[in-house]
C-alpha positions in Angstrom: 75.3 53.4 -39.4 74.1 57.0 -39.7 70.6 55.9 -40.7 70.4 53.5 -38.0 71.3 56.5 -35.2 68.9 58.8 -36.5 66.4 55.6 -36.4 67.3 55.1 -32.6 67.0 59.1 -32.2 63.5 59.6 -33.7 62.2 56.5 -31.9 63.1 58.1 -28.5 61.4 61.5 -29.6 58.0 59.9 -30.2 58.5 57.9 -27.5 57.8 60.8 -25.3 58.6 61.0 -21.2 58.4 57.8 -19.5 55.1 56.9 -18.1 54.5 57.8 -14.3 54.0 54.7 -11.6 51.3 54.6 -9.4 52.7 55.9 -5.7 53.8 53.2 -3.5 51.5 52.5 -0.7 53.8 52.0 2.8 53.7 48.3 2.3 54.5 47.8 -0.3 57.4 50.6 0.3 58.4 48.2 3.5 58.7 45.3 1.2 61.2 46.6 -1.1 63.4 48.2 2.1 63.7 44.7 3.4 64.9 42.9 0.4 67.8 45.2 0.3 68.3 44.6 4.1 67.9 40.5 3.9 71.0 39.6 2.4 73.6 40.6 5.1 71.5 37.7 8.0 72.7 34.6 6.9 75.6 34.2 8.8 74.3 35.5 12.0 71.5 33.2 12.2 74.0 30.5 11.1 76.0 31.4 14.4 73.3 31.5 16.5 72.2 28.3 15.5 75.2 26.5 17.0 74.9 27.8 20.5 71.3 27.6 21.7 69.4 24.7 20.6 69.8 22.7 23.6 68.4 25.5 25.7 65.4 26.1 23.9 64.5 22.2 23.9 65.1 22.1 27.9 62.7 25.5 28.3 60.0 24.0 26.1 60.4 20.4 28.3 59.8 22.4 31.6 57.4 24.6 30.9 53.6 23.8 31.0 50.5 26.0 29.7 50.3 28.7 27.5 54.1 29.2 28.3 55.4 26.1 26.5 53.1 26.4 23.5 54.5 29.7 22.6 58.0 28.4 23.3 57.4 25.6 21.0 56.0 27.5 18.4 59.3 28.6 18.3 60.9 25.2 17.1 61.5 24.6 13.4 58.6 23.5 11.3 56.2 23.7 14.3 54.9 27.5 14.3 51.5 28.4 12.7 51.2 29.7 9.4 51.6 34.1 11.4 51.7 36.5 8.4 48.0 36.8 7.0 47.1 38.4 10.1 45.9 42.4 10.5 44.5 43.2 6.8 42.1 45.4 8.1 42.1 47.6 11.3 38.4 46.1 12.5 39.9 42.6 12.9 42.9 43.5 14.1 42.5 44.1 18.2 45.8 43.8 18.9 49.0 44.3 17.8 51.4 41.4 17.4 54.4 41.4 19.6 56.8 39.3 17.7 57.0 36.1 15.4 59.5 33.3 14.6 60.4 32.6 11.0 62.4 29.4 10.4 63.9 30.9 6.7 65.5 34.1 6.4 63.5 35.1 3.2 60.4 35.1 5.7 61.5 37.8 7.8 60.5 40.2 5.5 57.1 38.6 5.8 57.3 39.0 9.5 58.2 42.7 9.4 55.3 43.4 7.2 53.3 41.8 9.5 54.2 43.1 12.5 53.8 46.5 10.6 50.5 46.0 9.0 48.3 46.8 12.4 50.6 50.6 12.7 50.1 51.0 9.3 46.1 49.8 8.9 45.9 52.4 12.0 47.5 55.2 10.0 45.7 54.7 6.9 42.0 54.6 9.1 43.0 58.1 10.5 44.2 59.5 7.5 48.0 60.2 8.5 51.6 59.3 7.2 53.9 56.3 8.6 57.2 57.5 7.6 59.7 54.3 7.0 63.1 53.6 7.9 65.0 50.4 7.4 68.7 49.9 9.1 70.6 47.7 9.5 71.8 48.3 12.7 68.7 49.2 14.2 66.0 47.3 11.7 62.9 49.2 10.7 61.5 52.2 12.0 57.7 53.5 12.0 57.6 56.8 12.2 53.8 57.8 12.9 52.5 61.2 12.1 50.4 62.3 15.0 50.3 59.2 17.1 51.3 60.7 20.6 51.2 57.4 22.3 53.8 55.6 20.9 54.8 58.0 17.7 57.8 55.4 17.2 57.3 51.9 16.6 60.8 50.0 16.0 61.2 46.5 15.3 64.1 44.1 15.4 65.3 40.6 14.0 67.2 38.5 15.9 68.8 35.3 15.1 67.2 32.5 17.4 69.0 29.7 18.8 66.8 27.0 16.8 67.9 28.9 13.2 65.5 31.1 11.8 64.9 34.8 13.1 62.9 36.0 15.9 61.5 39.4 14.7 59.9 41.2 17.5 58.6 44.7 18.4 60.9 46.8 20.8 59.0 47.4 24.0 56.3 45.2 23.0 53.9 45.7 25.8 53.8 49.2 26.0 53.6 49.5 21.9 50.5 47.0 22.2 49.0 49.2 24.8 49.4 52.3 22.8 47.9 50.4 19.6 45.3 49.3 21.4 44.3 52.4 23.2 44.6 54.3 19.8 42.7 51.7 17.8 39.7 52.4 20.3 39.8 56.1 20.7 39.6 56.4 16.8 37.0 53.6 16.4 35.4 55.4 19.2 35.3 58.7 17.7 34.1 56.8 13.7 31.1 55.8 15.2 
């Protein structure tokens, strides 16, 4: 017994202090904030499917054009393949507004996404995005030195067809900002 806790004693001498991780990039810090925050959305998009269906399927009926692809995109199974978009911040002219997820495991896929053109922005000019993830509010982009739009927030909600619509809080202005940012620095590289 003695031997074996001087044993277990020595070993974690030589062992010496544990090795140091790499830094998280803000990603891959956004990733690991929104696996805590998935687990408490199952029941709301579980209510939200039993009242709205109907009205979905009647908007997507009477609308024509670019309006009723986007609403159908919206229907389970029927959206495009959204989150490998914005990997770098030349092919990424816009920012998206929102996207529709049909599981609730891909929402975090649909944050990052939405967060990827902020980010790719940040990382170009050299400055910090600050994240928060709440559950009452959803995630935060705080963006050093962005006087535009310094704030991005964006939201999940659940969506009448099940699944979650995750969107970008004032979406038009935000996209305006990103864009206008996007070309002053691009502007100013060359």
């Amino acid at each position: 017994m003695i031997l074996s806790v001087l044993l277990l004693t020595a070993g974690a001498a030589f062992a010496g202090p544990p090795a140091k991780t790499a830094p998280r990039s803000s990603e891959q810090a956004l990733a690991v904030m929104l696996a805590k925050l998935r687990q408490g959305r199952a029941s709301t998009v579980r209510q939200a499917v039993m009242g709205g269906a109907e009205e979905l399927r009647d908007a997507v009926a009477a609308d024509k054009g670019n309006g009723r692809k986007r609403l159908a995109d919206r229907l389970p199974g029927v959206s495009p393949e959204p989150f490998n978009l914005c990997r770098s911040l030349s092919a990424c002219r816009e920012a998206p507004l929102s996207l529709h997820v049909d599981e609730d495991f891909l929402a975090d896929d649909a944050f990052l996404a939405l967060a990827r053109p902020w980010i790719k922005l940040q990382e170009a000019r050299g400055k910090a995005v600050k994240l928060t993830v709440d559950p009452g509010v959803g995630v935060q982009l705080e963006l050093e030195d962005l006087p535009r739009w310094p704030v991005v927030t964006l939201a999940a909600s659940p969506a009448p067809t099940g699944g979650l619509d995750v969107a970008v809080e004032d979406g038009a202005e935000a996209a305006r900002a990103y864009a206008a940012e996007r070309a002053a620095f691009l502007a100013v590289k060359k």
